[in-house]
C-alpha positions in Angstrom: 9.7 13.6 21.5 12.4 12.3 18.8 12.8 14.4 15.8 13.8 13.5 12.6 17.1 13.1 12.4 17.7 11.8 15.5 15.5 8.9 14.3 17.3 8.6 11.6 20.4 8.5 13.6 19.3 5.7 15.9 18.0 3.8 12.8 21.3 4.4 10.6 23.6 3.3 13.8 22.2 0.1 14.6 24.1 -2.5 17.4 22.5 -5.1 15.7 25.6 -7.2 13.9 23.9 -10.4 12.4 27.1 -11.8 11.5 28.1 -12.0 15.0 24.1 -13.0 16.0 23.9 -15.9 13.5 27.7 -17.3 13.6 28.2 -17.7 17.6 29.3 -21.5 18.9 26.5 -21.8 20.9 24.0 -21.7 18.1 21.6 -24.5 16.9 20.3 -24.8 13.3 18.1 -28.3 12.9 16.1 -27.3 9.6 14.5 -28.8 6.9 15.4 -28.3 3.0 11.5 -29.7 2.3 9.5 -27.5 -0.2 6.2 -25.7 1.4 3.7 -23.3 0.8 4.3 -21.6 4.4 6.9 -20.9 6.5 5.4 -20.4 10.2 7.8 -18.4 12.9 7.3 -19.0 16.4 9.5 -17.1 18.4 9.6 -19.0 22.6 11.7 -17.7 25.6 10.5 -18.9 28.8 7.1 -20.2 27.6 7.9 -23.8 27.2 4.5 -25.1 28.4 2.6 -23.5 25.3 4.7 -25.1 22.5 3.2 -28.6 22.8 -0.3 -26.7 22.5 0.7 -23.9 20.2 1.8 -26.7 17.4 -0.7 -29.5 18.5 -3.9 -27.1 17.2 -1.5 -26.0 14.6 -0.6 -29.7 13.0 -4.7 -30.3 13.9 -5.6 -27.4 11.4 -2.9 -28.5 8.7 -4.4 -32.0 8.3 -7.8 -30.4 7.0 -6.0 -27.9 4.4 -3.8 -28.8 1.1 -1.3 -25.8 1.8 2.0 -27.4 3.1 4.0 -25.5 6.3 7.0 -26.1 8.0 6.8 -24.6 11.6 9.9 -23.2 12.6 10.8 -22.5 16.7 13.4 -20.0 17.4 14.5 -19.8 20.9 16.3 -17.1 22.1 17.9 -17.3 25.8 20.8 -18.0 28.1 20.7 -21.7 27.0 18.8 -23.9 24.9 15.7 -25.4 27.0 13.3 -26.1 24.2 15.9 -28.6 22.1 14.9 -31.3 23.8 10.9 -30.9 23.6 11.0 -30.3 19.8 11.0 -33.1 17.5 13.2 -31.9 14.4 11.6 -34.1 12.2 8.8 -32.5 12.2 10.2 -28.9 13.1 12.7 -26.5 12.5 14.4 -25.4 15.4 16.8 -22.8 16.1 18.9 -21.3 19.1 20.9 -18.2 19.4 22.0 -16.8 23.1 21.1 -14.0 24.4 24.7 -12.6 24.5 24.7 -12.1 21.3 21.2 -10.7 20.9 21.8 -7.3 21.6 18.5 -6.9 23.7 19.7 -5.9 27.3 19.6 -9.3 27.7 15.6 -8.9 27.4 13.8 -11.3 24.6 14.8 -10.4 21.3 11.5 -11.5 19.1 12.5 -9.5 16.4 15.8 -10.7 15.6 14.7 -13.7 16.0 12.0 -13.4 13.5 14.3 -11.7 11.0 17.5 -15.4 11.6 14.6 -17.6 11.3 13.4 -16.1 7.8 17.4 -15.6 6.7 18.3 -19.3 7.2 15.3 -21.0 6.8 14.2 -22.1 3.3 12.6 -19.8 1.4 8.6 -20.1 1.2 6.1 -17.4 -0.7 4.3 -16.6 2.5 5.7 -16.7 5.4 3.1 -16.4 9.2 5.0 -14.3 12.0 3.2 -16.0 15.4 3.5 -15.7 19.2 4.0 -18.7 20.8 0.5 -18.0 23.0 -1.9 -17.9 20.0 -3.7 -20.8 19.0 -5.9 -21.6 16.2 -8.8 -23.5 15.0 -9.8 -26.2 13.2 -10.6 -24.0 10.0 -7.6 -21.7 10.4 -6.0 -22.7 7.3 -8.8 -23.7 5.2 -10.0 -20.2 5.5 -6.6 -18.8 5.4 -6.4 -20.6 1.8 -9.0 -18.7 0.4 -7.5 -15.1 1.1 -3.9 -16.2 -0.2 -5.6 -17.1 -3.4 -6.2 -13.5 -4.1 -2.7 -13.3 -3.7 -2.5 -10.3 -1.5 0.8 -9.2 0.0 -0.1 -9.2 3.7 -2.8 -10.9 6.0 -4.2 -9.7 9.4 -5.2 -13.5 10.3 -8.2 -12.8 12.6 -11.6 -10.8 12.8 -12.2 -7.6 13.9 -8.7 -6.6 14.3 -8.7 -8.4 17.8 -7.4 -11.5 19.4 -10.1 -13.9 21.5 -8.3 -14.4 25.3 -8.8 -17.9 26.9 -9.2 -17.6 30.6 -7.2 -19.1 33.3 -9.4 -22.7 33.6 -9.4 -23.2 30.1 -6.0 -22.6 29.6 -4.6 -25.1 32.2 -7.2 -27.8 30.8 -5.3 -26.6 27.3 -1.7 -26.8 28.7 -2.2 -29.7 30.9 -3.8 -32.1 28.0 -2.6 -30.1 24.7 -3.0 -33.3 22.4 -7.1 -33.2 23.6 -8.2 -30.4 20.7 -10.8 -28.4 22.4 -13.5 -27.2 20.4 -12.5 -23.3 21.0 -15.1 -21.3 19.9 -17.0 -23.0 22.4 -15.1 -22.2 25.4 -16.9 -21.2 28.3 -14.4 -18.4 29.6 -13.5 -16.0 25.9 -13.0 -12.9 26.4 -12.6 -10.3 23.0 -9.5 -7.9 23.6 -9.8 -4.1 22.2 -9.7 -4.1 18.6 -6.7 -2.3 17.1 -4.1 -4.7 17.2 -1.7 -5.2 14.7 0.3 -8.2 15.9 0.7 -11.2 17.7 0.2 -13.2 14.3 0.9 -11.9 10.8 0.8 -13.5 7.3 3.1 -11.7 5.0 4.4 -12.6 1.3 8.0 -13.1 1.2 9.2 -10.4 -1.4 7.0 -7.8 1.1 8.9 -9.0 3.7 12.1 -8.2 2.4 10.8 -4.6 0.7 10.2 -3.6 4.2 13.5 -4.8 6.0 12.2 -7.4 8.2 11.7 -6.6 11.8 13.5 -4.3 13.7 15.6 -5.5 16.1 17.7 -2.2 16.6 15.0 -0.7 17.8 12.5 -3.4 19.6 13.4 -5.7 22.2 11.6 -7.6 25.4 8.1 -6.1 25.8 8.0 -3.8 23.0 5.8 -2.4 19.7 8.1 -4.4 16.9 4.5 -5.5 15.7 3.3 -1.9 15.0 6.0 -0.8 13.7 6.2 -3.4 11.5 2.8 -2.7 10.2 3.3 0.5 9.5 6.4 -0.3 7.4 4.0 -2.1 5.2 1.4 0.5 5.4 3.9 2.9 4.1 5.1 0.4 1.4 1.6 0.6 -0.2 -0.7 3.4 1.3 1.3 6.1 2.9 -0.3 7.7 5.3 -0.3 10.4 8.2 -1.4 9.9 11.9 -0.3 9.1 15.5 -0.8 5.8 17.3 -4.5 6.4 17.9 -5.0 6.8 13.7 -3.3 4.3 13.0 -3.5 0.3 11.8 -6.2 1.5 9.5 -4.8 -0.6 7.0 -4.3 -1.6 3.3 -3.9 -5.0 5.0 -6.5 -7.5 3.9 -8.2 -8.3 7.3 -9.5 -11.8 7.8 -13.6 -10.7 8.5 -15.5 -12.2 5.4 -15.7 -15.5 6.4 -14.3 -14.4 10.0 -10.5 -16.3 11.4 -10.2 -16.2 14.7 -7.3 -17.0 17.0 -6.8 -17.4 20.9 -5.1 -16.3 22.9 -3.5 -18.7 26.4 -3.8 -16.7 29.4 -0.7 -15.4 31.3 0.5 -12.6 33.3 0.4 -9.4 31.4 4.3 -7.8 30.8 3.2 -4.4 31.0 6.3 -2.5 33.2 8.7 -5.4 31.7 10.9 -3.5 29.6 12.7 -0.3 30.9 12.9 1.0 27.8 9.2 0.7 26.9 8.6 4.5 27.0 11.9 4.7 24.8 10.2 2.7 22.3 7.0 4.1 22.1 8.9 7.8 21.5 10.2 5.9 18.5 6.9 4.4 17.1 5.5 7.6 17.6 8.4 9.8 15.6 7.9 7.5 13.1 4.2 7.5 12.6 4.8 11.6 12.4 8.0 11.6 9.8 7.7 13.0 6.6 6.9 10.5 3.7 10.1 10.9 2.6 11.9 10.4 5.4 9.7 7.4 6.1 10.5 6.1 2.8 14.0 6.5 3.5 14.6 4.2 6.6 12.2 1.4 5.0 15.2 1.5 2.2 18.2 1.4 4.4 16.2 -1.7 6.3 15.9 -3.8 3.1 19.3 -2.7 2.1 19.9 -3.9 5.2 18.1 -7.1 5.2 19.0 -8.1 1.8 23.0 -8.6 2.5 22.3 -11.6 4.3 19.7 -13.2 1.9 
């Protein structure tokens, strides 16, 4: 178990040195000054064969909404594979190496969700989305109607779960991602367990930055930067008590009246990935059982944090 202060020890000491991250040689900034409603992060490290799908049900879903997005891919590895598959006048696209990612060399997700949202151009909402999600045809229209109550974060699918495309499906999807399947009608959906707070997240900006961004410090690889990310908004508006299994109630607005839904490819599961996995979940866990106060206090230092680079 980690106690209080040794929490806020690891949170107060943090590796993470973004000057260093976001000024290295080997970097790539291609982005666009273009006004729009959204930004949309997508995060890709050795999952090249889901971007053409990823933004082809993506772009399919913006042509029947009037809410303008920029997608923005951030790759994050040993060299920049995706450059040449990513058309930068329609996308944003960024690189930054691993060696300067301060991740183990393991997939650092949330730093690069937190560069992406530094040096892209600002939007009011902003969609935090794994690269193996895709959505419908009626993702955004739907979408449109709970941003215009103006809330300050979105869960962007039903029933607090994710629908999983099986194996055939998914290789029809990746072999032929320009053919726009018809995916509620998929003949091998599976529901995952309800509870999650992640994969894909629609937050407002100024929330964003009230809760420090993402957490790179303390999430890297295989990890639970999605819950504890949550929960940093959770606290922001609704504190609350509880361990992991009370948790992701939510103050959110959850996308269930009309119903979003979002699918997910199929791939080997990275369960036993990360080495430090158990670490990690000692340090969601401490959190979840800090003190309001002290809670309070680390969601402060990360948008102190955060804010010197905005």
């Amino acid at each position: 178990m980690i106690g209080q202060k040794e929490l806020l020890h690891l949170v107060k000491n943090s590796l993470v040195d973004y000057n260093v991250t976001m000024s290295c040689d080997s970097n790539i900034y291609k982005l666009s000054d273009k006004p729009r409603d959204i930004n949309i992060f997508i995060p890709v490290r050795k999952r090249d064969k889901f971007i053409a799908p990823c933004l082809s049900y993506f772009e399919s879903a913006l042509k029947k909404t009037n809410l303008s997005a920029r997608i923005i891919i951030i790759e994050n590895d040993n060299s920049c594979e995706c450059a040449k598959i990513i058309d930068t006048d329609l996308y944003d696209y960024m690189f930054f190496p691993t060696s300067v990612s301060y991740s183990d060399g393991l997939f650092a997700k949330s730093l690069a969700y937190n560069v992406g949202f530094i040096k892209a151009k600002r939007a009011k909402w902003n969609i935090f989305h794994d690269i193996d999600i895709l959505v419908d045809q009626d993702y955004f229209q739907k979408l449109e109607g709970y941003l215009s109550k103006n809330p300050s974060w979105v869960q962007p699918y039903a029933g607090k779960r994710v629908l999983r495309i099986g194996s055939t499906s998914t290789g029809k999807i990746v072999k032929e991602p320009w053919k726009i399947l018809d995916l509620p009608y998929l003949q091998d959906l599976t529901a995952s367990m309800p509870g999650s707070p992640g994969g894909s997240i629609v937050v407002k900006s100024e929330d964003f930055i009230n809760v420090g961004g993402y957490d790179p410090d303390l999430f890297y690889g295989y990890a639970p930067e999605d819950s504890f990310f949550w929960t940093k908004l959770e606290l922001l508006y609704k504190p609350k008590q509880g361990f992991i299994g009370s948790h992701f109630l939510g103050s959110a607005v959850y996308a269930d009246d009309p119903p979003i839904e979002v699918y997910h490819l199929n791939h080997p599961m990275q369960d036993g990935a990360n080495p430090k996995f158990h670490i990690m979940i000692k340090v969601l866990e401490a959190f979840f059982s800090c003190p309001d106060d002290v809670r309070a206090e680390i969601i402060e230092y990360k948008k102190d944090l955060l804010k010197r680079f905005l």
